[in-house]
PQR file of N, CA, C, O and H, with PARSE charges and radii, in Angstrom:
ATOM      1  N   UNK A   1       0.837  -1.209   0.000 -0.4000 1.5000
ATOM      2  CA  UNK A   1       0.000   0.000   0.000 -0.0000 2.0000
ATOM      3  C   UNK A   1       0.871   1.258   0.000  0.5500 1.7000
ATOM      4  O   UNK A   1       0.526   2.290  -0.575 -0.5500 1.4000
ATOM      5  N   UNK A   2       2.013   1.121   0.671 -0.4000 1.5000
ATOM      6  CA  UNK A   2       2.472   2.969   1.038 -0.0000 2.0000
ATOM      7  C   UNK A   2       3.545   2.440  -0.441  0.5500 1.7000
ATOM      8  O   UNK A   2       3.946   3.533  -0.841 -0.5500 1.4000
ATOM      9  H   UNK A   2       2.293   0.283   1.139  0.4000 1.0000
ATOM     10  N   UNK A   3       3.953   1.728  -1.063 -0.4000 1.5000
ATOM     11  CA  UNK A   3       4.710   1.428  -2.215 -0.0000 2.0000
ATOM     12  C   UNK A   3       3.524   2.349  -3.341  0.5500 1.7000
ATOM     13  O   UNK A   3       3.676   3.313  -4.092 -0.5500 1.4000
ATOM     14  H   UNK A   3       3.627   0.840  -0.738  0.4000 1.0000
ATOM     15  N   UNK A   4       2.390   1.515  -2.998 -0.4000 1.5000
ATOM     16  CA  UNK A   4       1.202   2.160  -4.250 -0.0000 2.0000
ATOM     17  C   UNK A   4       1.744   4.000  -4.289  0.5500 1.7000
ATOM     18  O   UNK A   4       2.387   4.637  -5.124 -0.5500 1.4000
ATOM     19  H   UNK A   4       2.266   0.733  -2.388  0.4000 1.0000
ATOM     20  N   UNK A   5       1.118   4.385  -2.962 -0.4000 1.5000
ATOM     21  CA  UNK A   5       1.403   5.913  -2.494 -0.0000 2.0000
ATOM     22  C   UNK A   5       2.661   6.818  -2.811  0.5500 1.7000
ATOM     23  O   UNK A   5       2.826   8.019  -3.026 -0.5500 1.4000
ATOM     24  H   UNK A   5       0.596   3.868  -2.283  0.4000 1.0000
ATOM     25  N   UNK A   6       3.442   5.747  -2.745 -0.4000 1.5000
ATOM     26  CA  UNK A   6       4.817   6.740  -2.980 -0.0000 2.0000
ATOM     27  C   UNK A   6       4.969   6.071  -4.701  0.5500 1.7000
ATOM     28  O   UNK A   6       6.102   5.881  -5.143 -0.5500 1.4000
ATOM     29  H   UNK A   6       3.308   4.772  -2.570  0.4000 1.0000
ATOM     30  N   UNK A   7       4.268   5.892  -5.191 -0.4000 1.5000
ATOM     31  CA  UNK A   7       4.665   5.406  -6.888 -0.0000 2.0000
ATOM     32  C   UNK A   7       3.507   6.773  -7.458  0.5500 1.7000
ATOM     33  O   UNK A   7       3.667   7.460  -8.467 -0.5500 1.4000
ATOM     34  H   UNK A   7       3.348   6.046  -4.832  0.4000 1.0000
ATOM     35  N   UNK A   8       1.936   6.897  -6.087 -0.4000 1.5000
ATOM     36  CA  UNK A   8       1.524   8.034  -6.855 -0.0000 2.0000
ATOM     37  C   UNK A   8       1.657   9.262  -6.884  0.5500 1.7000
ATOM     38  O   UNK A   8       1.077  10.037  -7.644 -0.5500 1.4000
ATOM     39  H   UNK A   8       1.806   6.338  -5.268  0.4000 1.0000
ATOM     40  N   UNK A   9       2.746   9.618  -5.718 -0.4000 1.5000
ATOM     41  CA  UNK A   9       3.261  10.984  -5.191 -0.0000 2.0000
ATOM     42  C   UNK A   9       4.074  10.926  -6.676  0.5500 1.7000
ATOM     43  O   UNK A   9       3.666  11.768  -7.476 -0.5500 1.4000
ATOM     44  H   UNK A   9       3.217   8.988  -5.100  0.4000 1.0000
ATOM     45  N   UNK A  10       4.926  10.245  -7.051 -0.4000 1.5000
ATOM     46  CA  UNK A  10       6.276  10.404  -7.698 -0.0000 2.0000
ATOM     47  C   UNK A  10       6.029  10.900  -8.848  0.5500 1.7000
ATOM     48  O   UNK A  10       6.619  11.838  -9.384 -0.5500 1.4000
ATOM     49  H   UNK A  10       5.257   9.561  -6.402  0.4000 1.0000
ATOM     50  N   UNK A  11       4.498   9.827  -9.557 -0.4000 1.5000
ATOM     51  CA  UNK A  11       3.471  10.081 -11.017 -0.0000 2.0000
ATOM     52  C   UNK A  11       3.421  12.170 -10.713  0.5500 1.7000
ATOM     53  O   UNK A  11       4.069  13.070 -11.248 -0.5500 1.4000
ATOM     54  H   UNK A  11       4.018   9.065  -9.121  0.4000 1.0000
ATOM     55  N   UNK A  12       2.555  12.185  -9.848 -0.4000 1.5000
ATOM     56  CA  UNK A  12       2.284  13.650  -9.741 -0.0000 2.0000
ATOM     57  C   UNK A  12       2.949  14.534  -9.489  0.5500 1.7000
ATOM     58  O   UNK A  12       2.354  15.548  -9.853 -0.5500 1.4000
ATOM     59  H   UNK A  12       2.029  11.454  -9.414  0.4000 1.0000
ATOM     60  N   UNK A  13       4.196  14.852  -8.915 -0.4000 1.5000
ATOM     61  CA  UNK A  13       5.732  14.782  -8.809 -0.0000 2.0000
ATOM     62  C   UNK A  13       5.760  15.304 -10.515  0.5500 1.7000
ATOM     63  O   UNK A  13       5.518  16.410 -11.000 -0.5500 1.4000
ATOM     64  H   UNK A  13       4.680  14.028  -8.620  0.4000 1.0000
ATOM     65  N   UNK A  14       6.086  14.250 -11.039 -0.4000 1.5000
ATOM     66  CA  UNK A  14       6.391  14.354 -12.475 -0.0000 2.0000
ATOM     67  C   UNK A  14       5.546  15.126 -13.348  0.5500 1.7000
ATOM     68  O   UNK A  14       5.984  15.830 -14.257 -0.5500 1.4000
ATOM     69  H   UNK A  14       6.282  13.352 -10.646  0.4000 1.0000
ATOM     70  N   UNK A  15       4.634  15.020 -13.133 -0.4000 1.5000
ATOM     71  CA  UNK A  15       3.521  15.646 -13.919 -0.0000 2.0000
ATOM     72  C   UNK A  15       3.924  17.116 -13.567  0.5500 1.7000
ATOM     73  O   UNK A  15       4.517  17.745 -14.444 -0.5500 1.4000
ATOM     74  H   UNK A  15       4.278  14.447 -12.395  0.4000 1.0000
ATOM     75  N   UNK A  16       3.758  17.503 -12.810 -0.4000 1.5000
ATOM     76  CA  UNK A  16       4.416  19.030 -12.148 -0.0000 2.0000
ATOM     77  C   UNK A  16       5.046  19.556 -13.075  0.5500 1.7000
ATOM     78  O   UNK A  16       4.740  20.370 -13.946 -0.5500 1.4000
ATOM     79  H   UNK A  16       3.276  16.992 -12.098  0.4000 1.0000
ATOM     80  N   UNK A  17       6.439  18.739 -12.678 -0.4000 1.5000
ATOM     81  CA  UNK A  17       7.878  19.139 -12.835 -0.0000 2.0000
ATOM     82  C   UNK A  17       7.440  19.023 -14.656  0.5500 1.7000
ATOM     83  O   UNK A  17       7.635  20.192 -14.988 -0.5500 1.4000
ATOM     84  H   UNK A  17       6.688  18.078 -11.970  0.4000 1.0000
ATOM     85  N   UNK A  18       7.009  18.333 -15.860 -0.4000 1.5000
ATOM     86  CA  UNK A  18       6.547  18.280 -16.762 -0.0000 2.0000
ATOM     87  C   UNK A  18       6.080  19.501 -17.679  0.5500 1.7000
ATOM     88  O   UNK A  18       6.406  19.957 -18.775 -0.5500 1.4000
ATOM     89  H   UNK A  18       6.851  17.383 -15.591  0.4000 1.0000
ATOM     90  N   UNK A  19       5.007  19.846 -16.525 -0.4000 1.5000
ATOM     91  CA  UNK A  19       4.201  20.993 -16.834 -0.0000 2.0000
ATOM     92  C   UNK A  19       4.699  22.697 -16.452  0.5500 1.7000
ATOM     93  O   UNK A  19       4.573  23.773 -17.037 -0.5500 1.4000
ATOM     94  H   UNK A  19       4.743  19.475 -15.635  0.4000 1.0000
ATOM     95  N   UNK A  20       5.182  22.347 -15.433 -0.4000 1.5000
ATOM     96  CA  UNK A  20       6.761  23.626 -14.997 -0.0000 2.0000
ATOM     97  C   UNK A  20       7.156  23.905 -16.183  0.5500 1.7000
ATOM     98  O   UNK A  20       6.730  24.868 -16.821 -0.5500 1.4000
ATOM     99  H   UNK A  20       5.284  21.472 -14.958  0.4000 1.0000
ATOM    100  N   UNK A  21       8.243  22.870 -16.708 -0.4000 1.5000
ATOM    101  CA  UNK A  21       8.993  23.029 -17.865 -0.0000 2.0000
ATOM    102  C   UNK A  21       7.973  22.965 -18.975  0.5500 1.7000
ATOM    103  O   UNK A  21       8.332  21.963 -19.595 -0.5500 1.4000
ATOM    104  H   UNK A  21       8.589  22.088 -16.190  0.4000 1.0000
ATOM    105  N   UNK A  22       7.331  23.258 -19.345 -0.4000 1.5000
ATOM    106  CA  UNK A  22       6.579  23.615 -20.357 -0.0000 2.0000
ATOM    107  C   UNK A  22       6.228  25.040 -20.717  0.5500 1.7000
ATOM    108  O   UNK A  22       6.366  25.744 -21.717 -0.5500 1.4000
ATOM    109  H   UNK A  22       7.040  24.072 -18.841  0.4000 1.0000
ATOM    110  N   UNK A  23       5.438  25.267 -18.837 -0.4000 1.5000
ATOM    111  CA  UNK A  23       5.240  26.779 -18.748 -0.0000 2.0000
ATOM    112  C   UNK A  23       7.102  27.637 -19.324  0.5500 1.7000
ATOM    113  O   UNK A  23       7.314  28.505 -20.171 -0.5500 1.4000
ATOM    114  H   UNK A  23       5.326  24.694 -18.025  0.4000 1.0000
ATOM    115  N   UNK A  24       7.731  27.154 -18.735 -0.4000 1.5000
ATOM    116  CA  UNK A  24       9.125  28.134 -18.849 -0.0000 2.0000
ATOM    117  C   UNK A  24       9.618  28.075 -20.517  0.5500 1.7000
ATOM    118  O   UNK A  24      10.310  28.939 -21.057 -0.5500 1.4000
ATOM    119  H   UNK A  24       7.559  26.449 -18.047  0.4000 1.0000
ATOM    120  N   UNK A  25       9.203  27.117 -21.029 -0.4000 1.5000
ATOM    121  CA  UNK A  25       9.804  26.726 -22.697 -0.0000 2.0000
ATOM    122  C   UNK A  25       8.931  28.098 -23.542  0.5500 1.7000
ATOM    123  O   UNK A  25       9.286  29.035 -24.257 -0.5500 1.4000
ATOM    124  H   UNK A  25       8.640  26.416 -20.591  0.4000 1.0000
ATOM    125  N   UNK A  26       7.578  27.572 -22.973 -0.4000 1.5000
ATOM    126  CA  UNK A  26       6.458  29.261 -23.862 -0.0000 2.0000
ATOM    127  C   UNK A  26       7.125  30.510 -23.269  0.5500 1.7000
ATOM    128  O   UNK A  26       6.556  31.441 -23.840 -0.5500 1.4000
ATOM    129  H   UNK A  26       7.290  26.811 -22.392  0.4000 1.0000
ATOM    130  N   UNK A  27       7.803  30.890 -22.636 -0.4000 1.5000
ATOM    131  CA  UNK A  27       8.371  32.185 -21.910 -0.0000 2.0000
ATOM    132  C   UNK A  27       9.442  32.739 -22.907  0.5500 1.7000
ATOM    133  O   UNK A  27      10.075  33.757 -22.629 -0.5500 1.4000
ATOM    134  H   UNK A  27       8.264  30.134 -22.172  0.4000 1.0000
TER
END
């Protein structure tokens, strides 16, 4: 279970960090 949790922190984590660098690339 806390394996599940910390695999879906990491997904959303990424997604972030993804979408961060996206915002800064259109700048």
């Amino acid at each position: 279970m806390k394996n599940e949790l910390n695999k879906s922190i990491g997904d959303y984590i990424a997604e972030l960090n993804r979408i961060y660098k996206v915002g800064n690339a259109t700048e």
